[in-house]
C-alpha positions in Angstrom: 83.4 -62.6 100.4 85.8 -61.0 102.6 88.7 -59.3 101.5 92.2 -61.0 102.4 94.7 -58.9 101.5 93.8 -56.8 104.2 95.2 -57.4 108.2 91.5 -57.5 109.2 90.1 -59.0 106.1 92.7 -61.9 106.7 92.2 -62.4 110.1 88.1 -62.3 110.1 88.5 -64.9 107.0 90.7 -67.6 109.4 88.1 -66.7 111.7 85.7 -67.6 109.7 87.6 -71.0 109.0 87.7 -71.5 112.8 84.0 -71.8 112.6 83.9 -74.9 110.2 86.9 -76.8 111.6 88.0 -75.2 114.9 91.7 -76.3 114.5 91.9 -75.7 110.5 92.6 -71.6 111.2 95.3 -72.1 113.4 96.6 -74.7 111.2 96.2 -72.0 108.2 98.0 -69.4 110.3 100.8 -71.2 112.0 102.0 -73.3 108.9 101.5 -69.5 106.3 103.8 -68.1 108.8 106.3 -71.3 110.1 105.2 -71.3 113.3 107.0 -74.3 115.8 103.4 -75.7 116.3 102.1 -75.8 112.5 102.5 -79.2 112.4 100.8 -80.0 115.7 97.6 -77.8 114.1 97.6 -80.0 110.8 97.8 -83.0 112.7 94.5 -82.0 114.7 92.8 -80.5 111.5 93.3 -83.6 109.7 91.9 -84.9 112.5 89.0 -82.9 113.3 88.2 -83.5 109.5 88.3 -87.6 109.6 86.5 -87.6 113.3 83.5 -85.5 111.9 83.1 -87.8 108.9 82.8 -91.0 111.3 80.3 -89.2 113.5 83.0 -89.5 116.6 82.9 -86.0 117.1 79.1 -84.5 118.3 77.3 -82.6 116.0 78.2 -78.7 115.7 74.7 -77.3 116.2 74.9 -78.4 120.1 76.1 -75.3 122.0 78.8 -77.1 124.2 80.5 -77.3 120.0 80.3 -73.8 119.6 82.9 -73.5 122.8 86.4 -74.8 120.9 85.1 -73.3 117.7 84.6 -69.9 119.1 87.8 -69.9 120.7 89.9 -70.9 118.2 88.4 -67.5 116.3 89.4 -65.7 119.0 92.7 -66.6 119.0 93.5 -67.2 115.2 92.4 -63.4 114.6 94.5 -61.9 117.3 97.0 -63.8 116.3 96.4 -63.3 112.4 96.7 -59.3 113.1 99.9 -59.1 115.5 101.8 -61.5 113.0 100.6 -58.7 110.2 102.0 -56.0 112.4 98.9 -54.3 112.8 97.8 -52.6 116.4 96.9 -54.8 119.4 93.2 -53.7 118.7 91.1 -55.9 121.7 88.4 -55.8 119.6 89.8 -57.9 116.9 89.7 -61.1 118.8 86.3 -60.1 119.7 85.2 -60.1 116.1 86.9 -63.6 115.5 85.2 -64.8 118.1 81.8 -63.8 116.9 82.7 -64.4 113.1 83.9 -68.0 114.5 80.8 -68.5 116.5 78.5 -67.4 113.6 79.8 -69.5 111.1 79.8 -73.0 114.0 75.9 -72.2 114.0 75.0 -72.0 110.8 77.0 -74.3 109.2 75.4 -77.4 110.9 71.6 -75.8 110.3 72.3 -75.0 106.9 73.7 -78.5 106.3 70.4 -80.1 108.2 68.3 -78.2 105.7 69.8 -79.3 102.9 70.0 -83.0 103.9 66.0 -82.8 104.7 65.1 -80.4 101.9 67.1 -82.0 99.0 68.3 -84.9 100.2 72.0 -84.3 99.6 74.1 -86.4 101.7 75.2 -85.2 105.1 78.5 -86.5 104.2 78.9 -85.2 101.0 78.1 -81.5 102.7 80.7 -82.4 104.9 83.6 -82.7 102.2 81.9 -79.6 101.0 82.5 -77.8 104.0 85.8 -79.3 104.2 86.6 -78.1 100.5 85.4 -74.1 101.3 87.6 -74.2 105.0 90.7 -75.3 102.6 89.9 -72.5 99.7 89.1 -69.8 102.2 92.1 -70.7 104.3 94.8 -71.2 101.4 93.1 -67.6 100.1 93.7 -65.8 103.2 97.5 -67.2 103.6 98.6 -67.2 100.1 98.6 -71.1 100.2 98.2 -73.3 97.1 96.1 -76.4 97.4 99.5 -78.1 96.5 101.4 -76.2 99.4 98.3 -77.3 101.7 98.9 -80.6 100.8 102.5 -80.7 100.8 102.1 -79.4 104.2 99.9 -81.9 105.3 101.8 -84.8 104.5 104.9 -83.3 105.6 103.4 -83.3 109.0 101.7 -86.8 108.7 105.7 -87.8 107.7 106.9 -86.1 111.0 104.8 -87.8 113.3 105.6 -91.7 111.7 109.2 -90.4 111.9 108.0 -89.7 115.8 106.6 -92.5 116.8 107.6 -95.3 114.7 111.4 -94.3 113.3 112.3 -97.9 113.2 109.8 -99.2 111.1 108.9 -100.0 107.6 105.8 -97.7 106.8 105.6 -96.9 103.1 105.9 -93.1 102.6 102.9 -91.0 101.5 103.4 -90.3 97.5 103.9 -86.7 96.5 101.9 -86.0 93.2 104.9 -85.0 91.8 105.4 -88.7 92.1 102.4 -90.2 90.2 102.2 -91.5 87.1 99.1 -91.3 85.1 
């Protein structure tokens, strides 16, 4: 596994991120480092994650898919490496690209093969997937699955506050809430 405490292993791991969930990365990045847009990024991560699940969004072995996935590596490990302070290396966004890219292709074929060979759901894999873009991600930021969470529903609060202030929706529960 890649090595996160390093500029490069950090940046090549949201990268790598960017490949599973093209938005989760930038997500990852912006709300690590408080960035204006983090919430904006959850929202669409969240997002991508549901759409995929439904089949909305087209399956990520087509090449078209590898476009916004690529992209997004790109730009989360340029990003990633200038927040860290390190040199403006071109290369780097490069690498994320590729790293990105890599990850968008085999992701889908590995998940095809072990639908056919084993029979394990395709939607299972999915949450899978899901589960390993979250670990990876919270690993390279320094995030807690509680802070990812907290995160998320801090945004998902932000955007009812946005577009319906006036009304009566029920507030998601922190787990700090719950009783068992």
């Amino acid at each position: 596994m890649m090595e996160t405490t390093t500029p490069f292993g950090r940046a090549m791991t949201l990268a790598a991120v960017s490949g599973l969930r093209a938005t989760m990365g930038p997500a990852f990045l912006e709300t690590s480092r408080r960035g204006p847009n983090a919430g904006n990024w959850i929202l669409g991560a969240l997002g991508e994650m549901a759409l995929a699940k439904v089949g909305v969004l087209p399956r990520g072995y087509r090449p078209v898919m590898l476009i916004p996935h690529t992209l997004a590596g790109a730009w989360v490990a340029r990003e990633s490496m200038r927040k860290d302070g390190a040199d403006d290396d071109p290369s780097v966004p490069i690498a994320g690209a590729i790293v990105a890219a890599g990850v968008a292709s085999v992701a889908p074929i590995a998940r095809i093969a072990l639908t056919r060979g084993l029979g394990v759901s395709g939607t299972l894999l999915g949450l899978a997937e899901d589960y390993l873009a979250l670990k990876l991600g919270g690993d390279a930021t320094g995030m807690t699955f509680g802070q990812i969470g907290e995160a998320a529903r801090d945004a998902i609060e932000d955007l009812r506050d946005q577009v319906a202030p006036n009304l009566e929706i029920p507030a998601i529960p922190s787990p700090s809430h719950s009783h068992v």
